[in-house]
C-alpha positions as CSV (number, residue, x, y, z in Angstrom):
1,X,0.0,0.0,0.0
2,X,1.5,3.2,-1.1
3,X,1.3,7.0,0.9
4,X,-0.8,8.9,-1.2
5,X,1.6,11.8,0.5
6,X,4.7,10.5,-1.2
7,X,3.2,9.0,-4.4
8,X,0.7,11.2,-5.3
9,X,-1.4,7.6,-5.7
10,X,-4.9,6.7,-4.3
11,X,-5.1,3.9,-2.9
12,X,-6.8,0.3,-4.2
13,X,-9.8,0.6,-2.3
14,X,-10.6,3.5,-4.4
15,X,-10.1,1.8,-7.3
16,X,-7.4,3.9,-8.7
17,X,-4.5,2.1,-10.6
18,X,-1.1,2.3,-10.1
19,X,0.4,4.6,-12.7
20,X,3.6,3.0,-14.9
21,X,6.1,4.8,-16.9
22,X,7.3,3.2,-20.0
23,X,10.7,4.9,-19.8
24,X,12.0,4.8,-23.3
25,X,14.8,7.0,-25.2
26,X,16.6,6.5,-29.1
27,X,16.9,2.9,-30.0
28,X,14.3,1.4,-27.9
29,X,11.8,-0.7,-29.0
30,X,8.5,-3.0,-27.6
31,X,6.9,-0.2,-25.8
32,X,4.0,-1.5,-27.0
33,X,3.8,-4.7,-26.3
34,X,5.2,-3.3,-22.9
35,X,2.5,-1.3,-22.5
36,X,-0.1,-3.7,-23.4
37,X,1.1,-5.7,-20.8
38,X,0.6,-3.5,-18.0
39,X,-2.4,-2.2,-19.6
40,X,-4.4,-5.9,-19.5
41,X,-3.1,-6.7,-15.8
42,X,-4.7,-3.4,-14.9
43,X,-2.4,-0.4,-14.5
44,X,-2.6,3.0,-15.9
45,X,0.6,3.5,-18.2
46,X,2.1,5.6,-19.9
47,X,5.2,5.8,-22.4
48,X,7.8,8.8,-21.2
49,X,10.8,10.0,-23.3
50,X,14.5,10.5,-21.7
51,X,13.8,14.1,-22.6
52,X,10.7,15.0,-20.8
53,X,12.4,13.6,-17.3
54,X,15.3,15.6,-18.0
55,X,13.4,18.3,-18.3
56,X,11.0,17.7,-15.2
57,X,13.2,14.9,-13.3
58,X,10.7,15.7,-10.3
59,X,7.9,13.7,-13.1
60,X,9.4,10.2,-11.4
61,X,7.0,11.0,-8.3
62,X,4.1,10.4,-10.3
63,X,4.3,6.7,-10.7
64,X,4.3,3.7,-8.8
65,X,6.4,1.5,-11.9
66,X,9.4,2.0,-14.2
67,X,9.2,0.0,-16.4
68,X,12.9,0.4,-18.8
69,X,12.1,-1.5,-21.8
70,X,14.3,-3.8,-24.7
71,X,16.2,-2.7,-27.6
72,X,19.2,-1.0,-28.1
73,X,19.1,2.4,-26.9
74,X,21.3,5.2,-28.1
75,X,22.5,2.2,-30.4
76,X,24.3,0.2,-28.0
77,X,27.0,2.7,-28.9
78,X,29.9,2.5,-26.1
79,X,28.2,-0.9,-24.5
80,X,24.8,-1.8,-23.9
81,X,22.9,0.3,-21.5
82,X,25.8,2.8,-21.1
83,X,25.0,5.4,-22.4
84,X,21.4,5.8,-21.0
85,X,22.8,4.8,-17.4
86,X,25.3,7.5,-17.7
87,X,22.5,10.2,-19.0
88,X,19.7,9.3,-15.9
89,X,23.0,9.4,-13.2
90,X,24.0,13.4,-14.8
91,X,20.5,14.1,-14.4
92,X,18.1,12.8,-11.9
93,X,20.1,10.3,-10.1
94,X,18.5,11.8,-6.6
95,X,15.6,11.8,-7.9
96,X,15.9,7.8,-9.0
97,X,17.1,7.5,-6.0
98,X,14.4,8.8,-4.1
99,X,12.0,6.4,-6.1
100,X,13.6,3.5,-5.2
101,X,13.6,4.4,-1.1
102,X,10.1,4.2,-1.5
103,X,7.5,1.3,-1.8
104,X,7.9,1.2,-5.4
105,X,9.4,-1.3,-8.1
106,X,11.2,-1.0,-11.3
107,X,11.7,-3.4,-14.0
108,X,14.3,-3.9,-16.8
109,X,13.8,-6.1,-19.6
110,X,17.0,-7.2,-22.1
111,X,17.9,-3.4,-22.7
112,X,16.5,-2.6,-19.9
113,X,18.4,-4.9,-17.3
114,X,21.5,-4.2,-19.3
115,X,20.9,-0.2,-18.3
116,X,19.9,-1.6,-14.6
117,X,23.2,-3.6,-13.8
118,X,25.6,-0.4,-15.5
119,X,23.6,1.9,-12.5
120,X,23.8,-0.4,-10.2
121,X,21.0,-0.9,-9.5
122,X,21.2,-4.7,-10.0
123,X,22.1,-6.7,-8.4
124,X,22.8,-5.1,-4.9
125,X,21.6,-2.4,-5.3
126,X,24.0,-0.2,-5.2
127,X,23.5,3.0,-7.3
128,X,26.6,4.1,-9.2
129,X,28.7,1.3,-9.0
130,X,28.9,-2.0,-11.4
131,X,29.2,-5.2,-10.2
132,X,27.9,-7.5,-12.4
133,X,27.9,-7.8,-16.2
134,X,25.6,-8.9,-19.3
135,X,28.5,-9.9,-22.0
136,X,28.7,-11.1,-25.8
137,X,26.7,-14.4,-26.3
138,X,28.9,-17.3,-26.0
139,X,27.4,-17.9,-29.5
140,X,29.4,-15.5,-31.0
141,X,26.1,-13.6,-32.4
142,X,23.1,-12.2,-32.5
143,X,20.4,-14.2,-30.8
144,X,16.8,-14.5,-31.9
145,X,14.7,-17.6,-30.6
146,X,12.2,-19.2,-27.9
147,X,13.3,-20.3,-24.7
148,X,12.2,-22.0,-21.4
149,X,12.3,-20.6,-18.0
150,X,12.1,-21.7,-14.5
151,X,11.0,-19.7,-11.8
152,X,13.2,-19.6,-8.7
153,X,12.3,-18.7,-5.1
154,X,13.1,-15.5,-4.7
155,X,12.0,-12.3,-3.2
156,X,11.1,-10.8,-6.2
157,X,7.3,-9.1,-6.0
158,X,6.9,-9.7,-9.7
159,X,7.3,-13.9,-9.7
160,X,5.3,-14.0,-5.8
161,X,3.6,-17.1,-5.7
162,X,4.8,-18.7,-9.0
163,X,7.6,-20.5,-7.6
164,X,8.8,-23.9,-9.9
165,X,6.6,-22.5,-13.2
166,X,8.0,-22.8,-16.8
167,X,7.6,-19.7,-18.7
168,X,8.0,-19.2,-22.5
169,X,9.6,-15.7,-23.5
170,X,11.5,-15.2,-26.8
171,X,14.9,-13.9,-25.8
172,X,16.6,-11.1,-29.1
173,X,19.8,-10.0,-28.1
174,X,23.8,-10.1,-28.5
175,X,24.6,-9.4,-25.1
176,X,22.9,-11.5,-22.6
177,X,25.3,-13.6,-21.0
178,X,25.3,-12.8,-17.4
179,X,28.2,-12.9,-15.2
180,X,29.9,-12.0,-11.6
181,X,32.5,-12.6,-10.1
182,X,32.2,-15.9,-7.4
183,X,32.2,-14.0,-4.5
184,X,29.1,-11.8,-5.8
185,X,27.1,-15.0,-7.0
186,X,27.4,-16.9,-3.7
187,X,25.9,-13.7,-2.4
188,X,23.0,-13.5,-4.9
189,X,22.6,-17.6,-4.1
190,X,22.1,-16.9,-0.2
191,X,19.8,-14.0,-0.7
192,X,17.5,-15.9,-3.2
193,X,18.2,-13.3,-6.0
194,X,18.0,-15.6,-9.0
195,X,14.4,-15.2,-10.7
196,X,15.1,-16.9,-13.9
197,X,16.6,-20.1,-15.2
198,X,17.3,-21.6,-18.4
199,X,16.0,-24.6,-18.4
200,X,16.2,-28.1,-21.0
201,X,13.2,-30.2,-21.9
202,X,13.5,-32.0,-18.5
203,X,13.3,-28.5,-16.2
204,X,16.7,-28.6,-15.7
205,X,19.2,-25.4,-15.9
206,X,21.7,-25.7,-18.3
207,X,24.3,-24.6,-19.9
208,X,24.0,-26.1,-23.3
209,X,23.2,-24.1,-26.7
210,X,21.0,-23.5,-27.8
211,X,18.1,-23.6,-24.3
212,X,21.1,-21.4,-22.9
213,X,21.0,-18.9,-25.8
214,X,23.7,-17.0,-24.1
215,X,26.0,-18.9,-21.8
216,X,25.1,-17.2,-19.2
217,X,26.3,-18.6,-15.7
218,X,24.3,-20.9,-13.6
219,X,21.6,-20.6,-16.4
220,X,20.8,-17.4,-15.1
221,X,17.9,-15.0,-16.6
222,X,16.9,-13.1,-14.8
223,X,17.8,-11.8,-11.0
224,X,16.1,-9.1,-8.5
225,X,17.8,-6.8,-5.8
226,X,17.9,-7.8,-2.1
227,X,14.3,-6.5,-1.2
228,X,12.7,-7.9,-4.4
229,X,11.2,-4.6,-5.9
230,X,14.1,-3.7,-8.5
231,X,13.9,-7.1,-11.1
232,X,15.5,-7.8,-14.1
233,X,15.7,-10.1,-17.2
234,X,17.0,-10.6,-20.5
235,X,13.9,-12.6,-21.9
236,X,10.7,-10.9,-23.2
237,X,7.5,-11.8,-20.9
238,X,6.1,-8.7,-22.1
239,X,5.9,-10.7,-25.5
240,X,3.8,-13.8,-24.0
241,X,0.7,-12.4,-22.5
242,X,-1.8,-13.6,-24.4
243,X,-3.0,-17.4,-25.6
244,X,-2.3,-16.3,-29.1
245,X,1.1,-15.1,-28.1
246,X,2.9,-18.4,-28.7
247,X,3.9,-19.1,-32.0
248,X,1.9,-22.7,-31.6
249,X,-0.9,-20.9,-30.3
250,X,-3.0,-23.2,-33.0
251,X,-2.3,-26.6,-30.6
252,X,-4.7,-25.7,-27.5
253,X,-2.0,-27.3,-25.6
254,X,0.8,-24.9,-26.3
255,X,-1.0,-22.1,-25.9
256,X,0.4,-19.4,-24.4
257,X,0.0,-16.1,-22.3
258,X,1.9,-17.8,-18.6
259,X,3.9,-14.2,-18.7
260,X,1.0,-12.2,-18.1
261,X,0.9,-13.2,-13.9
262,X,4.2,-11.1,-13.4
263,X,2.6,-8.2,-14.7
264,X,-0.4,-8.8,-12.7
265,X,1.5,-9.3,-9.8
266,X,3.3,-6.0,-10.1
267,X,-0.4,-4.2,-10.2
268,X,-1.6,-6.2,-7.2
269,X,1.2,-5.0,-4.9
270,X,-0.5,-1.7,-4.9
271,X,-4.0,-2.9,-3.9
């Protein structure tokens, strides 16, 4: 439950949704289907340009989501998510960090966790400072297909309750491999961190191309920060929210639309 004070946010019983911001520069892309998302698990949304909170930073109050979509903003020039990160710590990295003291949660999907992990922000937590990485596929390319995930135990508000599920997402991206140092991953291990798993046809994480599109280490996804309300991932749930969604959609036993309960989840928080 947020205070309407602080947030500027009636509360559920009134029936007022929480407000999202699509936050969305050069290069991004899926802000719809982003938006469409958040839209049919019941928020209020809204897609905001890098420009307009630079020139109003103070806008951030306003919403109860960020939301920091795929894609390949300012052209991936530099490294992924770099030049963006740089940009929102110049100037409104108070005001960010004001947002995140509060009862509020923020989400990063492929670009988006990319830009997360160079603030910070993932997976500690701790604003300015990188400790973890998303790297060039093992593959050597550009990748472009369907994966499986398993849902880990974790703190993370947007997974609550859907511990041990299998999720379908289509993963598009040439940096996705996640690493950090040993040290840092026996941390994110003992504080539950780890959201998202590749998986094989059995369930099991894995390492093996092409379920593991990326290499990433210990099959790893997607992770959330310490208190659960900061999450990111390189797959695409936001493109699996509907039956119809799935590219075997036709079989009525493939269909799809399992990504939709994360978004939901995210809306319920605020009731």
């Amino acid at each position: 439950m947020m205070d309407s004070n602080s947030s500027h946010y009636v509360t559920g019983a009134s029936g007022a949704k929480p407000r999202v911001a699509i936050f969305y520069t050069e290069g991004n892309n899926r802000m719809q289907e982003s938006q469409y998302a958040f839209e049919i698990a019941g928020a209020q949304v809204e897609q905001v340009h890098l420009s307009e909170f630079k020139a109003g930073p103070a806008r951030l109050k306003d919403y109860q989501i960020l939301f920091f979509p795929g894609g390949f903003s300012h052209g991936d020039h530099l490294a992924s998510g770099k030049i963006l990160a740089s940009q929102c710590l110049a100037y409104f990295q108070e005001e960010l960090k004001t947002f995140i003291e509060q009862d509020k949660l923020i989400i990063g999907i492929c670009n988006g966790f990319q830009f997360l992990v160079r603030m910070g922000l993932l997976p500690f937590q701790h604003m300015d400072r990188i400790e973890a990485a998303l790297a060039h596929n093992a593959s050597g390319h550009f990748e472009c297909r369907w994966v499986r995930l398993r849902v880990e135990k974790s703190p993370c508000i947007f997974t609550a309750g859907m511990e041990g599920q299998i999720l379908r997402t289509p993963v598009s991206h040439g940096e996705g491999r996640f690493w950090v140092p040993q040290e840092a991953m026996e941390q994110l291990e003992k504080n539950q961190q780890v959201v998202f798993r590749y998986i094989d046809e059995d369930g099991k994480p894995t390492q093996d191309y092409p379920q593991n599109p990326n290499g990433a280490t210990a099959a790893i996804a997607g992770i959330t920060s310490p208190n659960g309300r900061i999450f990111g991932a390189m797959p695409h749930p936001e493109c699996n929210t509907k039956w119809n969604h799935y590219p075997n959609w036709n079989n009525p036993e493939e269909r799809g639309g399992e990504c939709l309960q994360l978004f939901k989840n995210a809306v319920a928080y605020f009731d």
